[in-house]
C-alpha positions as CSV (number, residue, x, y, z in Angstrom):
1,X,-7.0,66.8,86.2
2,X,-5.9,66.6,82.6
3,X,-5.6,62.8,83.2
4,X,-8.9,62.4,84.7
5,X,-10.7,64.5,82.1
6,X,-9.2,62.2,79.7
7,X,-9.8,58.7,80.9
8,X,-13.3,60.0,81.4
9,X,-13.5,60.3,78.1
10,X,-11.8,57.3,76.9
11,X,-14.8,55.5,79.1
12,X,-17.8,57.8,76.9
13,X,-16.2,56.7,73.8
14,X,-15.9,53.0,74.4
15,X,-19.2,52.7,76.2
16,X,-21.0,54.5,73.1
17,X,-19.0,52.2,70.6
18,X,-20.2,48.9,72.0
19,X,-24.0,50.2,70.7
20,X,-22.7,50.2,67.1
21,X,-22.2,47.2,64.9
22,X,-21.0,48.2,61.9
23,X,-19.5,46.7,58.7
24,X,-17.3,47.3,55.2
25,X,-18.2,44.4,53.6
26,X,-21.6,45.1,53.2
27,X,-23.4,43.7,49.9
28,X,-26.1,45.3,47.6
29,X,-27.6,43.9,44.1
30,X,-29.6,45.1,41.8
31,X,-31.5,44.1,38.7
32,X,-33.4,45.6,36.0
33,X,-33.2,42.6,33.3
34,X,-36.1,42.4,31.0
35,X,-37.2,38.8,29.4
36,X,-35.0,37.6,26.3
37,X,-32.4,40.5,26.4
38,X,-29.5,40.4,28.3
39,X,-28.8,40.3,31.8
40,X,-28.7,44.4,33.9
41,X,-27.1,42.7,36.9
42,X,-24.7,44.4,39.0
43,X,-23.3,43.8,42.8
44,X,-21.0,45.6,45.3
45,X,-19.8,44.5,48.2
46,X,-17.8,47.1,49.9
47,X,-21.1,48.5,51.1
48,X,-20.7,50.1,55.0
49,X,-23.2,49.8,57.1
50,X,-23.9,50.6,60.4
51,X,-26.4,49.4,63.2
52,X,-27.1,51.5,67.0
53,X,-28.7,48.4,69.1
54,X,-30.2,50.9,71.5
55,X,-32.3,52.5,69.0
56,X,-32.7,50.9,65.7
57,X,-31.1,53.6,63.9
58,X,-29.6,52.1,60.4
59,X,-27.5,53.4,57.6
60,X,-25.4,52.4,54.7
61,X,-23.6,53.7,52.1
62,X,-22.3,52.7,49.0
63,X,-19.7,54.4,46.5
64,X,-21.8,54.2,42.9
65,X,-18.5,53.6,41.3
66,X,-18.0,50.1,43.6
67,X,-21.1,48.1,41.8
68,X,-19.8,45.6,39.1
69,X,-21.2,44.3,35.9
70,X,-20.4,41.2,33.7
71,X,-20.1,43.4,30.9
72,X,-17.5,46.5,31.3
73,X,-19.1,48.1,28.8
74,X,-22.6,48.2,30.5
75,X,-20.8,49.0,33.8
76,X,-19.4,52.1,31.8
77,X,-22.6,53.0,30.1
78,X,-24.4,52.6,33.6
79,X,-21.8,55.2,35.5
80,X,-21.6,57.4,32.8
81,X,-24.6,57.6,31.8
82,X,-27.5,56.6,34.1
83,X,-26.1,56.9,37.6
84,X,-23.9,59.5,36.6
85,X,-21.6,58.6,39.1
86,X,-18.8,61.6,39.0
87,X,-21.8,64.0,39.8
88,X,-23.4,61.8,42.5
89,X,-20.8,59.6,44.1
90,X,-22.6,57.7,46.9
91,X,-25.7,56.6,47.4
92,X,-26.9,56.3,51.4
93,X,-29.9,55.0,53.3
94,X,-31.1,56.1,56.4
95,X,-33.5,54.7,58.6
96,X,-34.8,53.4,62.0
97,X,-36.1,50.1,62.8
98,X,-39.5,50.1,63.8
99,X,-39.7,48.0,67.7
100,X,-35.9,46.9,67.1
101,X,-34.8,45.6,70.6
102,X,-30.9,43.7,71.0
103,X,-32.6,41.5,73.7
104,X,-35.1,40.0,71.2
105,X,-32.4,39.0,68.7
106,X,-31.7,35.2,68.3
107,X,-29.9,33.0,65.8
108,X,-33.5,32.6,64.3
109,X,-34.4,35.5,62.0
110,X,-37.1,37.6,63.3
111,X,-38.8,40.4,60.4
112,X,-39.1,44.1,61.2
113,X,-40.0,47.1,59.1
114,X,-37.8,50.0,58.9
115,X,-38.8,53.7,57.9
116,X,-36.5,55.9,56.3
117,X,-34.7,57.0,52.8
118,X,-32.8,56.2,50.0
119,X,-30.9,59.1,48.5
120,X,-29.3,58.0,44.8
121,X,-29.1,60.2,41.7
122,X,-29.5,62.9,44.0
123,X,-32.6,62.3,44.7
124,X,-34.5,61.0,48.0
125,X,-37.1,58.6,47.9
126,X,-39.0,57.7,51.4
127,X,-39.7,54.1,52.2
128,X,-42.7,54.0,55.3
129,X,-42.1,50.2,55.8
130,X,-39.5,48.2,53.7
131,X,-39.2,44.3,55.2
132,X,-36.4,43.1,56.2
133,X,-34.8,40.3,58.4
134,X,-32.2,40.3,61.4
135,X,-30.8,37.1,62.8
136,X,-27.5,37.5,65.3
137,X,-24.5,34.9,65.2
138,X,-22.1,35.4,68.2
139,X,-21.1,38.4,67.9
140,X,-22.6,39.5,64.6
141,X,-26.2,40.7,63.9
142,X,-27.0,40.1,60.3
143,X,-29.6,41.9,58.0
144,X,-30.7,41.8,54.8
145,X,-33.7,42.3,52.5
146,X,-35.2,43.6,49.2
147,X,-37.1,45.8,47.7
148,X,-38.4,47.4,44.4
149,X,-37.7,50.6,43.1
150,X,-38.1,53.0,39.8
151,X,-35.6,54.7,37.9
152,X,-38.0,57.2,37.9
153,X,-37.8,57.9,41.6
154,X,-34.6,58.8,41.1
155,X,-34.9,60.6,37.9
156,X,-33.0,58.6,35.9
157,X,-34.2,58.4,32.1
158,X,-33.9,55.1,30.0
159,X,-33.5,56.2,26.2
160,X,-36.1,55.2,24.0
161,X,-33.2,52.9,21.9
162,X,-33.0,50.5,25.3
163,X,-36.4,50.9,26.9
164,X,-37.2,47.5,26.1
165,X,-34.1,46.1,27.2
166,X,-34.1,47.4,30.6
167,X,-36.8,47.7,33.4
168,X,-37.6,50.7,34.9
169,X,-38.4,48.6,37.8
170,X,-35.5,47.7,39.9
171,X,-35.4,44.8,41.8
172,X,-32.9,45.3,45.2
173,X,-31.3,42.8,47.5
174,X,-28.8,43.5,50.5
175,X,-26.9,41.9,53.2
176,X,-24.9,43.5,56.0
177,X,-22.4,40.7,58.2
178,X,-22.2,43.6,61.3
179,X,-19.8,43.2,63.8
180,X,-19.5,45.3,67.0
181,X,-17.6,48.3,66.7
């Protein structure tokens, strides 16, 4: 009985793990350069990310402490004291995909929209219908987008000193290579 009970649930498991397509190599950039002042750029791409194809449900998370400046210093300055980083570690998004269907998917990227929220700073912001793209490649679906956000939102304050070095509007790109899980 013990047996059965188990290989019962060895099936559940790898039944509910082929819905999933998931990835640790995920990649998000941001920007909030201003004209004629130097470059606020940073990447990370250790991002996970994880996709259920029988709903549409989507999340990622990213470790603050994984996105990477050109300049150390501003890479300091921006964990220490903007994203405060030690305080509020990750930042996660989640969301479901508005009419998201696995059948539909092709090698040609199709657009959806998909309603949910980022929490960063801690602090949530909602997002009713942020664009983004899906294509699928063998065995990988691939999505990605962009969007624009305020440091505001997430109550971060830009000193007077830099205001007019840095924007408070954030420009956003991602990309997440899933595999199935």
């Amino acid at each position: 009985m013990k047996n059965a009970i188990y290989v019962l649930f060895l099936i559940c498991f790898s039944l509910s793990a082929q819905t999933k397509y998931i990835t640790k190599t995920g990649v998000v950039n941001f920007e909030a350069s201003v004209p004629s002042f130097e470059e606020v750029k940073a990447s990370h791409n250790l991002v996970t990310a994880i996709i259920n194809i029988e709903n549409g449900e989507f999340a990622a998370l990213a470790l603050v402490k994984g996105f990477r400046f050109k300049n150390a210093l501003m890479e300091e300055h921006f964990n220490e004291n903007y994203a405060e980083s030690d305080k509020f570690p990750k930042a996660t998004f989640k969301g479901k995909i508005k009419d998201f269907n696995i059948v539909d998917l092709k090698t040609e990227t199709a657009f959806y929209t998909i309603k949910g929220e980022l929490n960063f700073h801690g602090k949530t912001k909602a997002f009713d219908a942020l664009n983004i793209s899906i294509s699928k490649d063998n065995d990988m679906i691939i999505l990605s987008g962009n969007f624009k956000a305020k440091a505001s939102d997430f109550d971060i304050e830009i000193p007077k000193i830099v205001s007019n070095k840095i924007s408070e509007t954030i420009e956003v790109s991602f990309e997440f290579n899933m595999k199935k899980k």
